[in-house]
C-alpha positions as CSV (number, residue, x, y, z in Angstrom):
1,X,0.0,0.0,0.0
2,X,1.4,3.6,-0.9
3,X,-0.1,6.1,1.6
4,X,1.2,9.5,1.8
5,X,-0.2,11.6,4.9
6,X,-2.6,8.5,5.8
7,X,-4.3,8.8,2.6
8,X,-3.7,6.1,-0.2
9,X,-2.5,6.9,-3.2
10,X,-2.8,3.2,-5.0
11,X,-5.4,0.8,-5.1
12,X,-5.2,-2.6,-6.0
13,X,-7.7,-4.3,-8.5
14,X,-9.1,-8.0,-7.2
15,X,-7.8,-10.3,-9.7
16,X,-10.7,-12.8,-10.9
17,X,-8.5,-15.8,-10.5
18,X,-4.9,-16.7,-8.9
19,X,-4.7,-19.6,-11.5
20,X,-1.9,-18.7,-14.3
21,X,-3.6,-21.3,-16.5
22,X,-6.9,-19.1,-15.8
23,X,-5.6,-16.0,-15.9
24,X,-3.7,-16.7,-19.4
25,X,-7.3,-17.9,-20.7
26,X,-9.2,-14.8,-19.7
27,X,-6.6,-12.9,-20.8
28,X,-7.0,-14.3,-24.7
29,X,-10.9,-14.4,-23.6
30,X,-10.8,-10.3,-22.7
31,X,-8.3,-9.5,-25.7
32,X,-10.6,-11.2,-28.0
33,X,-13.6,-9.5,-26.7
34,X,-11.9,-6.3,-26.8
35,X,-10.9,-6.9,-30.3
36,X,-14.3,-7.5,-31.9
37,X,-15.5,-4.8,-29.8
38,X,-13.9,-2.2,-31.2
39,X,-13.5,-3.5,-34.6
40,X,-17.4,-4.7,-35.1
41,X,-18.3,-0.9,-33.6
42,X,-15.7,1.2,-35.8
43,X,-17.3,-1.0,-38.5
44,X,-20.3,0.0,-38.0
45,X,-19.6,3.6,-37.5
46,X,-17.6,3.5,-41.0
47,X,-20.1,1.6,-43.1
48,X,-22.9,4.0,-42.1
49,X,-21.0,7.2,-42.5
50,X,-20.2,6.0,-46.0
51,X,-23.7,5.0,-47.0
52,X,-26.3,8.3,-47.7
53,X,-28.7,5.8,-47.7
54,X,-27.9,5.2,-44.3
55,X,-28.0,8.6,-42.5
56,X,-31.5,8.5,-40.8
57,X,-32.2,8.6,-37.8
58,X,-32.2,4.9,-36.7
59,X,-28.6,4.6,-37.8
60,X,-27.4,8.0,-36.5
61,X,-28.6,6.6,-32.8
62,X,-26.6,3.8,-33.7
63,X,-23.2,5.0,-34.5
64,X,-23.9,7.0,-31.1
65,X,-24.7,3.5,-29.4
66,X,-21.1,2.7,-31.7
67,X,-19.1,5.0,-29.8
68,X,-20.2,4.6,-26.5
69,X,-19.5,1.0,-26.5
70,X,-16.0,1.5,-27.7
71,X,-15.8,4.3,-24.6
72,X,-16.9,1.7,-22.2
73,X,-15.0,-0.8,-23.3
74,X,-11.5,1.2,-23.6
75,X,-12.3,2.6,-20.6
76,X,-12.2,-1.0,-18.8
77,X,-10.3,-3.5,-20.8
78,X,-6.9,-2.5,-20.8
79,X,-6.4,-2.5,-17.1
80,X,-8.1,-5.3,-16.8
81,X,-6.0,-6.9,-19.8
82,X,-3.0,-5.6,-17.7
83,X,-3.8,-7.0,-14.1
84,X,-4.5,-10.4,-15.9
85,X,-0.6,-10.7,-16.5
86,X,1.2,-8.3,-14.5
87,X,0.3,-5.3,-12.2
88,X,-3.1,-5.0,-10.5
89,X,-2.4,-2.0,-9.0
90,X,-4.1,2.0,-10.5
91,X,-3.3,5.3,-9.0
92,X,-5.9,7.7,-7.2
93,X,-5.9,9.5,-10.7
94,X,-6.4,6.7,-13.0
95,X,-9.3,4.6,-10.8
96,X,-10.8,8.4,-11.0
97,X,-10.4,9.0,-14.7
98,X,-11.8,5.0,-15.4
99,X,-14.4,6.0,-13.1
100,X,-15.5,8.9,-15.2
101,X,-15.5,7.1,-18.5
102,X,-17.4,4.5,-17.5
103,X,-19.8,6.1,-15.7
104,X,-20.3,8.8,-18.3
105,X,-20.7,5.9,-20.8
106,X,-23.2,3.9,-19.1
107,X,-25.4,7.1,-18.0
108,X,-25.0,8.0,-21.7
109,X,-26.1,4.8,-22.7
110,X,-29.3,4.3,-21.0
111,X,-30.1,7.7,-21.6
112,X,-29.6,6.3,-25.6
113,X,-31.5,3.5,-25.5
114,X,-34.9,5.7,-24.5
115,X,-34.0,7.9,-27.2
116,X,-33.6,5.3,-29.6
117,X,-37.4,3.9,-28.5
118,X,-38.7,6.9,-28.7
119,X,-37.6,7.1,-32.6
120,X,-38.9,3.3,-32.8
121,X,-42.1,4.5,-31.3
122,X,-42.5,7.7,-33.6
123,X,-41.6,5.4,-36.7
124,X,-44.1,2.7,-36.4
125,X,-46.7,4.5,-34.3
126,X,-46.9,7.8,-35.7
127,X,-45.8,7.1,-39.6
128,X,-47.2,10.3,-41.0
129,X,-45.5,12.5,-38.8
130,X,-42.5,10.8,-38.6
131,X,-40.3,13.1,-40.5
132,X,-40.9,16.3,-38.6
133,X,-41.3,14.8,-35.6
134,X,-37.5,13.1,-35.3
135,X,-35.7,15.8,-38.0
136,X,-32.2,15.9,-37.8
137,X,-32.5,18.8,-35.5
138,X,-34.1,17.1,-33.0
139,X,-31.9,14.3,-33.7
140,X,-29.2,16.2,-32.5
141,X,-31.3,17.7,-29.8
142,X,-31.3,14.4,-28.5
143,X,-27.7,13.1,-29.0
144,X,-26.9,16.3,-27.0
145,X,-28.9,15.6,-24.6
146,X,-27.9,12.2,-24.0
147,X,-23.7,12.8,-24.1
148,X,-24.1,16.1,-21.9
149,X,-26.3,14.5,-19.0
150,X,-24.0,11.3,-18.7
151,X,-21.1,13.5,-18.9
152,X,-23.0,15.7,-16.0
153,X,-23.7,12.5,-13.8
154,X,-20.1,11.2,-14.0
155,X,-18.7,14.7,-13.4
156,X,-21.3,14.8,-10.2
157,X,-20.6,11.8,-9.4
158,X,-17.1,11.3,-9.7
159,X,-16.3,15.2,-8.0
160,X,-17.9,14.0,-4.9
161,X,-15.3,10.6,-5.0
162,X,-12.6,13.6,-4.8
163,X,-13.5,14.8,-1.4
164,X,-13.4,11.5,0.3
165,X,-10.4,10.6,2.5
166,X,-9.2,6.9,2.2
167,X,-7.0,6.1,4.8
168,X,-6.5,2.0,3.8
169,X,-7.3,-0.6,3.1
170,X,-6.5,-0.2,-0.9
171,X,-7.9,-3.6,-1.8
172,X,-11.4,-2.8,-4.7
173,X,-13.4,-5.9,-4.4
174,X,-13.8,-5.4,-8.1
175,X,-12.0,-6.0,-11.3
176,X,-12.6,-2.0,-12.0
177,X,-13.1,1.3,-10.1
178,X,-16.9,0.9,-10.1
179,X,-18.4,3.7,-7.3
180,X,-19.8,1.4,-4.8
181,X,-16.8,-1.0,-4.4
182,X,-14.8,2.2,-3.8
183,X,-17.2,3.8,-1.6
184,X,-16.9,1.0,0.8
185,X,-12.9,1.8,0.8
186,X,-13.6,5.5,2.1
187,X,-12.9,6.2,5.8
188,X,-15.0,9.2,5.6
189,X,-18.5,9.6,5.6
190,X,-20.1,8.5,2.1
191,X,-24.4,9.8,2.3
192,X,-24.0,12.5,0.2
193,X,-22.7,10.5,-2.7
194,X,-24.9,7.3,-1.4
195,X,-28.2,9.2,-1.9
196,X,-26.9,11.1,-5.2
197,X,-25.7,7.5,-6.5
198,X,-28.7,6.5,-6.1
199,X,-30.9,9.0,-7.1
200,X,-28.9,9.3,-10.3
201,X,-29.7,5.1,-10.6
202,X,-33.4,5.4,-10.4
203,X,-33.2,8.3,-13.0
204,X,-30.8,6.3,-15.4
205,X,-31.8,2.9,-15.3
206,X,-35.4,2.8,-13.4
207,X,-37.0,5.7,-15.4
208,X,-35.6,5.5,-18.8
209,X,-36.2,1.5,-18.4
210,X,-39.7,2.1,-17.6
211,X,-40.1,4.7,-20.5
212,X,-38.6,2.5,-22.6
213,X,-40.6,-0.3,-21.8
214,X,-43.9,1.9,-22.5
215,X,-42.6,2.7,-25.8
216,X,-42.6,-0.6,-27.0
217,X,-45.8,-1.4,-25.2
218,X,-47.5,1.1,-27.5
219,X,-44.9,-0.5,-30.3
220,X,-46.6,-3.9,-29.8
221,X,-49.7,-2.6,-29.5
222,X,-49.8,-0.9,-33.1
223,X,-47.7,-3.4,-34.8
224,X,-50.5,-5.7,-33.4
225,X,-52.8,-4.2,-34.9
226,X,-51.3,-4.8,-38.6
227,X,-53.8,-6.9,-41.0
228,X,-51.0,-8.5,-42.8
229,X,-48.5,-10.8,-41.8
230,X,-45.9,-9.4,-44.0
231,X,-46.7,-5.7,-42.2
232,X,-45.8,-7.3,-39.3
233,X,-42.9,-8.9,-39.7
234,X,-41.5,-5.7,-41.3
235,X,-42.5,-3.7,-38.8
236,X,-41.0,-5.7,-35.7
237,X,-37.7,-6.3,-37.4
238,X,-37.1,-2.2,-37.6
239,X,-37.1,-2.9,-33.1
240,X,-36.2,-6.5,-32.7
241,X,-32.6,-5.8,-32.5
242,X,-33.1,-2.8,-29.8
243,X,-35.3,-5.0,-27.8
244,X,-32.4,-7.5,-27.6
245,X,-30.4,-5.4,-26.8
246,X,-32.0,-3.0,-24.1
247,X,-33.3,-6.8,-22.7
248,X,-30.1,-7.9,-22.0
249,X,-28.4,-4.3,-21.1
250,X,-31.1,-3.8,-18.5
251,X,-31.0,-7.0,-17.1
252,X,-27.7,-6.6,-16.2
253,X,-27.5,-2.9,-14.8
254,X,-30.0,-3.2,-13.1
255,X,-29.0,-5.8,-11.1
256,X,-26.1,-4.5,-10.1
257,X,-27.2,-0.5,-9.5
258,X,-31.0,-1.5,-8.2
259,X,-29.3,-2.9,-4.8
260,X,-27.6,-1.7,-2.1
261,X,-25.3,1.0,-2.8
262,X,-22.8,-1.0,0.1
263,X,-24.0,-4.7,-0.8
264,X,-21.1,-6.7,-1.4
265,X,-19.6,-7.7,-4.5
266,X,-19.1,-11.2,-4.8
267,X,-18.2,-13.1,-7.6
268,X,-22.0,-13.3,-9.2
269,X,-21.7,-9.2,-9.5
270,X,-18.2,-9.8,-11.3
271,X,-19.4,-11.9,-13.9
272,X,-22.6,-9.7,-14.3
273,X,-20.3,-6.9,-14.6
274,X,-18.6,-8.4,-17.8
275,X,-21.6,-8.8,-19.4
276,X,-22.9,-5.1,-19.2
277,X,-19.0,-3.6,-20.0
278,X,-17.7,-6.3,-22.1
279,X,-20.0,-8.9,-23.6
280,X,-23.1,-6.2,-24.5
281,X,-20.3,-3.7,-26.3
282,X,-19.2,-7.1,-28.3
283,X,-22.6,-8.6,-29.2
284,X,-24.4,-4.9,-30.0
285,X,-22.6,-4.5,-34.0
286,X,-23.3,-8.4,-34.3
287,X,-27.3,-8.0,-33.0
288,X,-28.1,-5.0,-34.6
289,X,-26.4,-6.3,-38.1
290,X,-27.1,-9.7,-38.5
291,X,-30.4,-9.1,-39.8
292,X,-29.6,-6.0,-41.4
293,X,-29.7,-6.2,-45.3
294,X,-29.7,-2.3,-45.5
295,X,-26.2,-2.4,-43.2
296,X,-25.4,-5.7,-45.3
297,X,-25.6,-3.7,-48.7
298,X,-23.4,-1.2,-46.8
299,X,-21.0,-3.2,-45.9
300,X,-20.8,-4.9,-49.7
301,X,-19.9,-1.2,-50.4
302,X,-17.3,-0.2,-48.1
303,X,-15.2,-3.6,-49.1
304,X,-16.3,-4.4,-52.8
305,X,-13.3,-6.8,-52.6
306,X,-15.4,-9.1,-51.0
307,X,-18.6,-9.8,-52.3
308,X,-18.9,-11.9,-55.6
């Protein structure tokens, strides 16, 4: 432990495993996830900026969704990568900073994932009005919206961290500088950012999960309501994917933020944790793709090398 003036300086991350055999297979596990994550979202990113056809409204949510999961990701994986085979120690500056990112990110996120229902909802429930309702300047409205309160809440958030004293132990019971794992390391009094943390979780996830879910109530509900079969399927492919995907986002953040601030972290919260910052950021370009002839025809464009 490196204190200066009784207040530590470095923390040390909890490995997952003290196997080597283990630790070398995560560490090809995390690599590879990290790899596809970032290359499946730059893809993404690149084959809709290079398709006109693309750039609606849909896809510009997307490449937002794009982004943030490379944030998330980059904010995590390479200190996680690097405690896996050599030092599991961060600095007071760097758990701070991969605090921010992450937290920004996952507000961000959230925040995205009602916006993008809500242009699901205007598309298939309001058809006629579609076009002036979600214009790119509300569009834009929107992503603003989105980037500037995450980036408020992890400010907040992380800001109130700074005033904490931590006086030791330095051990996170957490692969990552998550806020409650290092709010239980404080030796100073931790309300103010309990109640804030939490406040800020009922805003983030239990809100915008409820809005969410109302949009595609009144999604179902008017796709439902669709004589033929073929209107239908048409219609629930455009918000398949982001059901998949806010499903299994949800799922996962909510478990872990709808709980105790304190609660412990065992190892159930650890692998729940990869899901939400590793495994969602992977799976998100190959969910909202696979089905995807428009991105498909996209992607025949941006490497003409390799389609017959």
């Amino acid at each position: 432990m490196a204190m200066g003036n009784h207040t530590v300086s470095v923390f040390v991350l909890q490995s997952f495993t003290q196997d080597p055999w283990l630790q070398g297979t995560l560490f090809c596990l995390f690599f590879t996830l990290f790899t596809v994550a970032l290359a499946g979202n730059g893809l993404i990113i690149a084959a809709i900026q290079c398709s006109p056809n693309l750039h609606t409204p849909m896809y510009f949510f997307l490449v937002n969704l794009a982004v943030l999961d490379m944030v998330c990701t980059s904010s995590i994986l390479p200190k996680v990568l690097q405690s896996l085979v050599a030092d599991s120690t961060i600095s007071f500056g760097g758990c701070l900073s991969q605090m921010f990112f992450f937290t920004w990110s996952l507000s961000s996120e959230l925040l995205l994932f009602t916006a993008m229902a809500y242009d699901r909802f205007l598309a298939i429930c309001r058809p006629l009005h579609y076009g002036s309702l979600m214009s790119g300047r509300v569009c834009l409205a929107l992503a603003a919206f989105v980037w500037s309160t995450g980036m408020f809440n992890a400010f907040l958030l992380t800001g109130l961290v700074l005033r904490l004293t931590f006086c030791g132990p330095n051990l996170i019971a957490h692969f990552f500088c998550e806020i409650p794992p290092v709010l239980r390391l404080s030796c100073s009094p931790t309300f103010l950012n309990d109640v804030l943390t939490i406040t800020a979780d009922m805003f983030l996830s239990g809100l915008n999960f409820l809005l969410t879910m109302v949009s595609y109530g009144c999604i179902i509900s008017s796709i439902l309501r669709i004589r033929s079969a073929e209107g239908k399927r048409r219609a629930f492919s455009t918000c398949s994917s982001h059901l998949v995907v806010v499903t299994l986002y949800y799922s996962t953040v909510l478990y872990t933020y709808i709980r105790p601030v304190l609660g412990s972290a065992g190892l159930l919260d650890k692998a729940v944790a990869v899901l939400y910052t590793i495994v969602t950021p992977t799976l998100n370009p190959l969910i909202y793709t696979l089905r995807n002839k428009e991105f498909k025809a996209a992607l025949k464009k941006l490497f003409p090398c390799s389609t017959n």
